[in-house]
C-alpha positions in Angstrom: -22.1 -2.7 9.7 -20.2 -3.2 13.0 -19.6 -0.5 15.3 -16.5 1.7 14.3 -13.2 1.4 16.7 -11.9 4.3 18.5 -9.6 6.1 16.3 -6.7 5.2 18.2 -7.0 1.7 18.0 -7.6 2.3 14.0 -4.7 4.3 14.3 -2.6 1.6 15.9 -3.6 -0.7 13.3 -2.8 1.2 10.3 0.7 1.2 12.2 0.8 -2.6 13.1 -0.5 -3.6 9.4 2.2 -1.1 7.6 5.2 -2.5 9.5 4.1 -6.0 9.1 3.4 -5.2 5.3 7.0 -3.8 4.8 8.8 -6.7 7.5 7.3 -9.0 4.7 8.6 -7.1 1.9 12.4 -6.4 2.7 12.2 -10.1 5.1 11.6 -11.7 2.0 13.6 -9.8 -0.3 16.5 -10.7 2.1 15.7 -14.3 1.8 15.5 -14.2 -1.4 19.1 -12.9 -1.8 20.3 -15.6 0.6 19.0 -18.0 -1.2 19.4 -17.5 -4.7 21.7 -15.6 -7.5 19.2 -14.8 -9.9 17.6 -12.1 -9.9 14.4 -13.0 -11.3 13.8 -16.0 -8.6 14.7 -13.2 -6.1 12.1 -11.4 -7.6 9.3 -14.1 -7.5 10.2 -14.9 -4.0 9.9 -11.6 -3.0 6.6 -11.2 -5.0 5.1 -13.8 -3.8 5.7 -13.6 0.2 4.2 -10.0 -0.7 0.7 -11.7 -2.5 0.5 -14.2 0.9 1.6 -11.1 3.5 -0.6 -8.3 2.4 -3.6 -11.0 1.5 -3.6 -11.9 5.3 -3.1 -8.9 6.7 -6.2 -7.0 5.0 -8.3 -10.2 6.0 -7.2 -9.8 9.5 -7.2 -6.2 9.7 -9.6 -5.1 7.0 -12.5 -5.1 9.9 -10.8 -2.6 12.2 -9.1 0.3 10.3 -10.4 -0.3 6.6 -6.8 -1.5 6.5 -5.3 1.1 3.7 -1.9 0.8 4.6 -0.9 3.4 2.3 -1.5 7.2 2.4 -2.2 7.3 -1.4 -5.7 4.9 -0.5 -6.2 6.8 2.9 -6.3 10.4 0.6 -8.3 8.7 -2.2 -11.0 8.0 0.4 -11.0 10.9 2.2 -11.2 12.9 -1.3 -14.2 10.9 -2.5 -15.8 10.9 0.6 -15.7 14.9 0.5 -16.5 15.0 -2.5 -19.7 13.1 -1.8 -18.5 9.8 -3.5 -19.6 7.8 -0.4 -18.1 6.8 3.0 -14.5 7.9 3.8 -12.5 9.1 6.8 -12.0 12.2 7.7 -9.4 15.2 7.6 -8.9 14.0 11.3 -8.8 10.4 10.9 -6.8 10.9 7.7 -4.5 12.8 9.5 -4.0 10.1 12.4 -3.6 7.4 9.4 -1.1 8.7 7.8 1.7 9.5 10.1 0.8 6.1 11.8 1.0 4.2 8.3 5.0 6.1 7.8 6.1 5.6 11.3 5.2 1.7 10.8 7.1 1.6 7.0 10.1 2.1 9.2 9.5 0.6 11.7 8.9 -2.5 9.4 12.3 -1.8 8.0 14.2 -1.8 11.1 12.6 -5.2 12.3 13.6 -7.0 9.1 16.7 -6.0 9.4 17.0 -7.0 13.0 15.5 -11.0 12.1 18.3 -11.0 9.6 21.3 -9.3 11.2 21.7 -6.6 9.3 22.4 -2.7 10.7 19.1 -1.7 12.0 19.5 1.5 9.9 21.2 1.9 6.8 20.0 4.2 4.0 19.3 2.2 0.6 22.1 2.9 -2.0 19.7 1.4 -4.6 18.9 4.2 -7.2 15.6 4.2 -8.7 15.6 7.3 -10.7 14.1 7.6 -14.0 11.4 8.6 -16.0 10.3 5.5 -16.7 10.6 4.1 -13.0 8.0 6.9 -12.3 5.8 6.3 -15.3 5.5 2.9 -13.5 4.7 4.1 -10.3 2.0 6.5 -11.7 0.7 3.1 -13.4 0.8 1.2 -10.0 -1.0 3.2 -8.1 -3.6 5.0 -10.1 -4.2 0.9 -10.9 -4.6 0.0 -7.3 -7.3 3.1 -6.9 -8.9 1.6 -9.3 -9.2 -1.7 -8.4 -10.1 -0.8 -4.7 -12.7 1.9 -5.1 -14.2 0.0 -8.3 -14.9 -3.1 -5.9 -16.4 -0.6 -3.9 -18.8 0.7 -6.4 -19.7 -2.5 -7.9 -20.3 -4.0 -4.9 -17.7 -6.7 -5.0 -15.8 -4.8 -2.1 -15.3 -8.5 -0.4 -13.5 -9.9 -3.1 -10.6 -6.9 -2.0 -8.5 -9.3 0.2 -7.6 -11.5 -3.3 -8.0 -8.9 -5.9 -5.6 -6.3 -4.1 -2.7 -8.9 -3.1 -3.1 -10.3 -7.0 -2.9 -7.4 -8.4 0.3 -6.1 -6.2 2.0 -9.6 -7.1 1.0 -8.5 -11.2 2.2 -5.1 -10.9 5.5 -6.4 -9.3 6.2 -8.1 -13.0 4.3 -5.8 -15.6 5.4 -2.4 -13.8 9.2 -1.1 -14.3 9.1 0.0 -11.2 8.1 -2.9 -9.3 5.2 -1.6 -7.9 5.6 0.6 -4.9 2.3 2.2 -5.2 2.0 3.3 -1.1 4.1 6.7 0.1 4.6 5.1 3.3 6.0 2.3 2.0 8.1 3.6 0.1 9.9 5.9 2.7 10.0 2.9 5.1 12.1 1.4 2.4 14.8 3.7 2.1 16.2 2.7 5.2 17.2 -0.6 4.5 19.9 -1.3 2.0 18.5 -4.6 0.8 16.9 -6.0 -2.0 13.7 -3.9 -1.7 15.5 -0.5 -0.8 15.1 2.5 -2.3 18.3 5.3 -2.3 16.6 8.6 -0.2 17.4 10.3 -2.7 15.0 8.5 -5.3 12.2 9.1 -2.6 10.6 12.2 -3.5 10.4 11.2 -7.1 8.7 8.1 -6.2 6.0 9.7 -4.1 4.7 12.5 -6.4 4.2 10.0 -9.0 1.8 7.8 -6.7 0.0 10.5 -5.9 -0.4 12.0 -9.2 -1.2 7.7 -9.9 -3.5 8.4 -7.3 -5.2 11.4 -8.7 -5.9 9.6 -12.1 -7.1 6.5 -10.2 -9.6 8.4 -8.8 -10.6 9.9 -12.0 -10.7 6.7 -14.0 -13.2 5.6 -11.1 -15.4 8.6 -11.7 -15.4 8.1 -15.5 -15.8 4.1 -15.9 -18.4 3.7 -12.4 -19.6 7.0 -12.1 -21.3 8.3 -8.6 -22.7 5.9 -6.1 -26.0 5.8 -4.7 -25.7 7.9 -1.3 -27.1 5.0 1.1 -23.8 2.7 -0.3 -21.6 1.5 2.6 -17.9 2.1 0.8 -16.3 -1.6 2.3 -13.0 -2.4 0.6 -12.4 -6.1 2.3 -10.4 -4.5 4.6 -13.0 -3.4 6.5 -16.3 -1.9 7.4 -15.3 1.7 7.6 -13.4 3.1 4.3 -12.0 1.8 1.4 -8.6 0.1 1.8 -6.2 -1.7 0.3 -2.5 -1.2 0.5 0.1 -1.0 -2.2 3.5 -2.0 -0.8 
């Protein structure tokens, strides 16, 4: 195990990877609209920059922050950790990861909009309320806890890099939602009105159904690997540290 980075440089790379992360998913979905009419190539597009982006980005990352990305892995792994599930961060790095991980959603936001010319800030008018937009989003995410902290436990926590970005590009097609799955993300995309945004008002609905996707992720983890051996270094491919894995 490498030695840990200072928390502010963790910090700063939860912030870097998030807005890189989001630049790739409203860059693309901009593209994509400039590019095509259909819907469903926009789609792909869009799907597939995100599988490349996010893939890269927990390679290169992964060794310096645990690269989460997304406050729904960053609570999941503080949780367990407490919980005595194995390694995770805690209440004080948690607390520095998240705000960075929301202030880079937007900030990722504001610079795709720059590259393509669009305002820099202009709330999404794309409504994304309903039950079963939700339901999709509890799916999502409680799917990506899985996945991550099931690596984990098996020991297969390497393979994270190309089983997270797969499974994002998946739940993009098999979820009604589209997969959002990451808090921050999804606030960073509310203030773009693009192909990925997300109307503010559609936020908060979004959110407490990744977190309650969150909750059951971490229950289905519990229930199908059970408890790890105490000596087991919790490595999600994005890093040495926590478990990680984004969600976009």
């Amino acid at each position: 195990m490498t030695e840990m980075a200072p928390l502010g440089r963790r910090a700063a790379v939860e912030f870097a990877g998030t807005a890189a992360l989001v630049a790739v998913v409203v860059g693309s979905g901009i593209q994509a609209t400039q590019l095509s009419q259909d819907v469903g190539v926009q789609l792909l597009a869009n799907s597939l920059a995100t599988v490349f982006g996010l893939g890269v980005l927990i390679t290169l990352l992964g060794p310096v922050s645990g690269a989460h990305f997304n406050p729904a892995v960053t609570l999941a792994a503080w949780w367990t950790g407490r919980r005595g599930g194995g390694e995770g961060p805690s209440l004080r790095e948690a607390a520095a990861y998240v705000p960075a991980q929301i202030a880079g959603a937007i900030g990722g936001a504001v610079l795709a909009d720059a590259m393509f010319a669009e305002p820099l800030v202009r709330w999404s008018s794309h409504d994304r309320s309903a039950p079963h937009l939700w339901l999709g989003e509890v799916v999502a995410t409680a799917g990506l806890i899985l996945l991550i902290f099931g690596l984990s436990r098996t020991g297969r926590a390497h393979f994270a890099p190309l089983a997270v970005a797969t499974y994002i590009g998946a739940a993009y097609w098999f979820t009604s939602s589209t997969s959002f799955a990451n808090p921050a993300v999804t606030i960073g995309r509310a203030f773009t009105d693009t192909f990925a945004g997300i109307a503010p008002a559609s936020v908060l609905p979004f959110i407490a159904a990744q977190l309650l996707g969150g909750a059951i992720g971490i229950a289905l983890v519990a229930v199908l690997f059970g408890r790890p051996a105490p000596a087991e270094d919790v490595i999600v491919a994005h890093g040495e540290h926590h478990p990680a894995a984004s969600g976009r």
